[in-house]
SEDREN-737428 format. One record per residue (C-alpha): x, y, z; residue number from 1. Coordinates in steps of 0.1 Angstrom, whole numbers, plus 5000, padded with zeros to 4 digits. Layout:
<atoms>
- xx yy zz k
- X Y Z NUM .
...
</atoms>
This chain:
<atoms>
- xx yy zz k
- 3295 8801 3402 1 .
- 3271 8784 3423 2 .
- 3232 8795 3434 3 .
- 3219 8803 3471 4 .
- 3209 8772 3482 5 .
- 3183 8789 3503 6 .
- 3167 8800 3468 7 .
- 3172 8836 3479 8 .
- 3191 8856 3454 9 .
- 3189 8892 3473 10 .
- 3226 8882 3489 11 .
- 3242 8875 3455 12 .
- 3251 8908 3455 13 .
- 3265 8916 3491 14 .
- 3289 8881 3483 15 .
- 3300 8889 3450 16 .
- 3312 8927 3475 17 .
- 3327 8904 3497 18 .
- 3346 8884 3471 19 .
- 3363 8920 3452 20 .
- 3373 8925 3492 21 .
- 3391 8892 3494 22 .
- 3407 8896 3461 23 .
- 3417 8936 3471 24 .
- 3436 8916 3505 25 .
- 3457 8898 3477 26 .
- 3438 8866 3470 27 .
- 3438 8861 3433 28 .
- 3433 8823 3429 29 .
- 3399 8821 3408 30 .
- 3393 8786 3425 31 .
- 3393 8799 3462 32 .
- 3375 8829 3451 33 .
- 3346 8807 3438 34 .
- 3346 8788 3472 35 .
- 3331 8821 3487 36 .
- 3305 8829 3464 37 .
- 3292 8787 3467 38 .
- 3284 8787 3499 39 .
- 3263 8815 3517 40 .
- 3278 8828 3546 41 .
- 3246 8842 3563 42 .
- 3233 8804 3566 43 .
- 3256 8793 3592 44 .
- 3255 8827 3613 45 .
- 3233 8838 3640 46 .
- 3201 8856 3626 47 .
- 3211 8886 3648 48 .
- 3243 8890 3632 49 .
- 3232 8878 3594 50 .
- 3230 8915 3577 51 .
- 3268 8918 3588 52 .
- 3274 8880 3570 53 .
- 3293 8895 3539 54 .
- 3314 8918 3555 55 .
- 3346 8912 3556 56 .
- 3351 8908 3591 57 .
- 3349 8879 3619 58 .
- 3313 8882 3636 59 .
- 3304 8871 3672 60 .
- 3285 8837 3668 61 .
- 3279 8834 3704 62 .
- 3299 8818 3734 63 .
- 3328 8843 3734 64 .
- 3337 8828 3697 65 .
- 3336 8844 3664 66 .
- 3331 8834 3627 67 .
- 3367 8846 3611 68 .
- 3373 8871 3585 69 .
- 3364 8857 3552 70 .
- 3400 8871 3541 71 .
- 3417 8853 3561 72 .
- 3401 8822 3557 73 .
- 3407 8825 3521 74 .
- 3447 8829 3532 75 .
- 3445 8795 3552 76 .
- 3434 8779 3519 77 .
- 3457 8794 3493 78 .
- 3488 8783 3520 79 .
- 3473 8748 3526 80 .
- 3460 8738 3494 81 .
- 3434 8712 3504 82 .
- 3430 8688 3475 83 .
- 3398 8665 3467 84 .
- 3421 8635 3480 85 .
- 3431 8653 3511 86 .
- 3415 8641 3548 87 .
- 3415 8678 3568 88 .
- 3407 8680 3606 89 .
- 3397 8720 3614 90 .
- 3402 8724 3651 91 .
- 3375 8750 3660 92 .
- 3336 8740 3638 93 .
- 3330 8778 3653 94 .
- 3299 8784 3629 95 .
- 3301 8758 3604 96 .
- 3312 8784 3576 97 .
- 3351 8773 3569 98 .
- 3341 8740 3573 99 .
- 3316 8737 3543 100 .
- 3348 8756 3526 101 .
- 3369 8725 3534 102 .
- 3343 8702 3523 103 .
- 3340 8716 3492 104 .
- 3380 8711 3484 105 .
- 3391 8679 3502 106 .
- 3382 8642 3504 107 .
- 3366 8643 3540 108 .
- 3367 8669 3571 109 .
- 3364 8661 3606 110 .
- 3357 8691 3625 111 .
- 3361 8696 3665 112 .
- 3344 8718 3687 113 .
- 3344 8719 3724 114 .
- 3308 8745 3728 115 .
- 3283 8718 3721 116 .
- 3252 8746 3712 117 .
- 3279 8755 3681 118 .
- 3289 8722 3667 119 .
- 3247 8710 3663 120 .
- 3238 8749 3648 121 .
- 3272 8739 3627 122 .
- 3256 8705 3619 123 .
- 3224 8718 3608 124 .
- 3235 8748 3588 125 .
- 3255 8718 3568 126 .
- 3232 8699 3565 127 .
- 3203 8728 3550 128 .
- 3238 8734 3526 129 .
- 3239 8699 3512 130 .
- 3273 8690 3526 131 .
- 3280 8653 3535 132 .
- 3316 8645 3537 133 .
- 3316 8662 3572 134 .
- 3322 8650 3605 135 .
- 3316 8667 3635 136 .
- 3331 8660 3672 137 .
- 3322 8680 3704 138 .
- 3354 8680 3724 139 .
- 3385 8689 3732 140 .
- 3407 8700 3701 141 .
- 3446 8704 3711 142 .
- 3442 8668 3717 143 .
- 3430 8661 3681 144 .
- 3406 8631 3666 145 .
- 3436 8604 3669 146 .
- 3404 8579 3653 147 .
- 3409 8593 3620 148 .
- 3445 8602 3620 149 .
- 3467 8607 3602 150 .
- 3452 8641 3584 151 .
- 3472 8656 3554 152 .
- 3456 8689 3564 153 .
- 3452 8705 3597 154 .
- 3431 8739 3599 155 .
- 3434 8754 3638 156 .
- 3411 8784 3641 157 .
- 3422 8795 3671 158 .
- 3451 8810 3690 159 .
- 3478 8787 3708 160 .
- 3511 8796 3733 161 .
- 3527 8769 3707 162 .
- 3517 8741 3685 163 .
- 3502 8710 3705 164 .
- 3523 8683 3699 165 .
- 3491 8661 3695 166 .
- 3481 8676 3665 167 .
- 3516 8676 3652 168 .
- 3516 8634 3659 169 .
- 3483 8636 3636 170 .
- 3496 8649 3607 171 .
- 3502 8626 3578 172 .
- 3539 8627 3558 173 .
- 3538 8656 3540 174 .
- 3514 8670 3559 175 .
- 3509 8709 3567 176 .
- 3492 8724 3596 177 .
- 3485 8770 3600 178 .
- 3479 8774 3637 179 .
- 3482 8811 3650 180 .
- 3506 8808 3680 181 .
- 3513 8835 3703 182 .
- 3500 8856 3736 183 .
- 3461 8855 3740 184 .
- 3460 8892 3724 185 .
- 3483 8891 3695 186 .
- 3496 8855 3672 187 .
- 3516 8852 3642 188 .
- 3504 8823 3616 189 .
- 3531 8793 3615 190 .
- 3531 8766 3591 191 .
- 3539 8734 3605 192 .
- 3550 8707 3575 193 .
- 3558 8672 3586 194 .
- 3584 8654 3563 195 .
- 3593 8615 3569 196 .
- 3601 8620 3608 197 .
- 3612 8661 3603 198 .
- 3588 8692 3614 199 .
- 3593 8724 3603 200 .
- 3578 8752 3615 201 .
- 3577 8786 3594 202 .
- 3560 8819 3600 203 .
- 3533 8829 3574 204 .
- 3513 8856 3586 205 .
- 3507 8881 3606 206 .
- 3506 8900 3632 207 .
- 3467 8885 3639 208 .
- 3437 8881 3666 209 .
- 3419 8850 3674 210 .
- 3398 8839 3701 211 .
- 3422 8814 3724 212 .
- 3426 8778 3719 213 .
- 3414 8761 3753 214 .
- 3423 8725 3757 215 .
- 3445 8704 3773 216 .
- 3480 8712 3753 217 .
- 3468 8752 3752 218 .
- 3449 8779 3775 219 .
- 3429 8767 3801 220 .
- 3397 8786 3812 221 .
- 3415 8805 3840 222 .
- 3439 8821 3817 223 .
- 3473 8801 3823 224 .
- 3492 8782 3794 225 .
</atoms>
């Protein structure tokens, strides 16, 4: 299992905690586990909110988002199954966290976030972790990173009324998308798989909270679909 990059081994501990806590919620792929105790989870959050980093819980990171629960994020992984030849785009950077996650399984990421202040902390708690197979994008995310299309993976880490149909054009054949789709205060996680010209769209998970998706093809600021 990997070493604090930071060269600091008192959180060893508190992730190894963290990792009996995703495996308690049902996780039991060793791989995935591992992917939690490689990257340290207090680098890429606020230094207000790092004693809380190996709970598992989401944390405020600033600008009404939050860093989600570890738990979860582990969930999006065993149901997408990035592989090393995969290209993922993860709509929401938020902190940086899931997206050194992603780097760690797939080919290359390009992440998108629309708070500018979160995508350059994201950039250089990435870059203190050694990760360079990571893109980063300040903008707006329902409408996707058409440059790079098509992705075999799409991670959405925030809540939707429905899936944006122009993430839906961006995924590659056999392609798989987990979006949590719902009302602002409650979603449900649906898989979206793209075969030849046919989408399917399945319900995964649930019930669950995230912060709202605000784009174009989601929420706007003032509340309305």
């Amino acid at each position: 299992m990997g070493s604090d990059p930071l060269g600091d081994v008192r959180w060893a501990g508190y992730r190894r905690k963290l990792i009996e806590d995703i495996r308690a919620r049902g996780i039991e792929d060793l791989e995935i586990l591992q992917l939690f105790d490689r990257v340290p989870r207090h680098l890429f959050l606020p230094e207000g909110v790092r004693p809380r980093a190996y709970e598992d819980a989401a944390i405020p990171i600033g600008y009404s988002q939050t860093a989600s629960q570890p738990s979860l994020q582990a969930y999006y992984i065993s149901i997408l199954k990035p592989t090393s030849d995969d290209k993922v785009l993860e709509i929401g950077t938020g902190s940086g966290y899931q997206t050194a996650l992603l780097a760690l399984l797939a080919d290359r990421v390009y992440s998108v976030e629309r708070v500018r202040e979160l995508s350059q902390r994201a950039r250089q708690a990435l870059d203190a972790f050694g990760v360079k197979n990571v893109a980063l994008l300040v903008g707006d995310g329902t409408i996707g990173w058409r440059k790079y299309a098509p992705f075999d993976v799409i991670v959405v880490s925030a809540a939707s009324p429905s899936v944006p149909q122009a993430l839906v054009d961006q995924l590659a054949d056999g392609g798989r998308m987990l979006i949590p789709v719902g009302g602002r205060d409650i979603q449900e996680l649906t898989l979206v798989t793209k075969t030849g010209f046919a989408v399917s769209e399945e319900v995964v998970g649930g019930p669950v909270k995230f912060v709202p998706l605000l784009g174009r093809f989601a929420w706007s600021e003032e509340g309305g679909a």
